[in-house]
N, C-alpha and C positions, 0 to 999 in steps of 0.2 A: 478340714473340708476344702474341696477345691475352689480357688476365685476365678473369676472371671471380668474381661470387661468388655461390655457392648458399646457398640459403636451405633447413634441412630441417625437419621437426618429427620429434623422434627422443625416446625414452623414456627414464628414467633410465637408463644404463647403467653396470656396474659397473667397475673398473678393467680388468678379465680382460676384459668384452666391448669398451672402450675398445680397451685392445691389440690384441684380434685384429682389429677394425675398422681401426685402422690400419693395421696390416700388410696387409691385405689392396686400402687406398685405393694405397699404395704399387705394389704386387705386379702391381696391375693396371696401372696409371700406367705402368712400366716394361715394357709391352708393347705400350703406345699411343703413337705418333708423336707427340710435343708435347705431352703432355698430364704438369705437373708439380703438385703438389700444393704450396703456399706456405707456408697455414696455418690453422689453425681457430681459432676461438672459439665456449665453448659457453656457454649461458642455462640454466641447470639449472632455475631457478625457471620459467623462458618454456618451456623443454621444446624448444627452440630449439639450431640450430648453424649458422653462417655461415662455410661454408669458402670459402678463395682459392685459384684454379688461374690456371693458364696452361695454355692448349689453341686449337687451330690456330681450332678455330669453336664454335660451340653445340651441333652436332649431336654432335660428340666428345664432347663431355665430357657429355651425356646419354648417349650408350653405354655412359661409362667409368660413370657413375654407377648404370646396370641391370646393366652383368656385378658390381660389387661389391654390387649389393641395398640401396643406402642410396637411402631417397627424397627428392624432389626437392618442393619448393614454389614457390620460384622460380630464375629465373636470370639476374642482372645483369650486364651489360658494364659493365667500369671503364674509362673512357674519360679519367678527368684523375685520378693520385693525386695528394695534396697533403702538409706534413704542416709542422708548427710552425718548421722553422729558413726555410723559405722566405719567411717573414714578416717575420723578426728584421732 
């Protein structure tokens, strides 16, 4: 399945608005064909969030991203992951 990561610019949110925002990235995910949520990382100081999915193509996972209301800045295809022991 192809990954993806969005890029959003999102405001400080509180722990409570954290939680319902998850739950709701989930809620929707499990009613879309393919479409899984991996993980986030946020920039509090950048006002910034870069989450990972997997989703069938781009067009999904901008759907998935307007029914939960979270906006979008960009959207990158991950095309080679790498990561430190593949070096050693």
């Amino acid at each position: 399945m192809p990954r993806f990561v969005i890029e959003r610019t999102l405001p400080d949110l509180s722990p409570e608005e954290l939680q319902k925002a998850g739950k709701k990235v989930i809620a929707e995910a499990a009613k879309m064909n393919g479409v899984t949520w991996i993980k986030s990382s946020i920039s509090q100081s950048e006002g910034k969030s870069y989450c990972e999915f997997e989703a069938p193509n781009l067009e999904t996972l901008k759907e998935h991203s307007d029914k939960v209301g979270l906006p979008v800045d960009k959207i990158t295809a991950i095309d080679l992951e790498v990561d430190p022991n593949m070096f050693r």
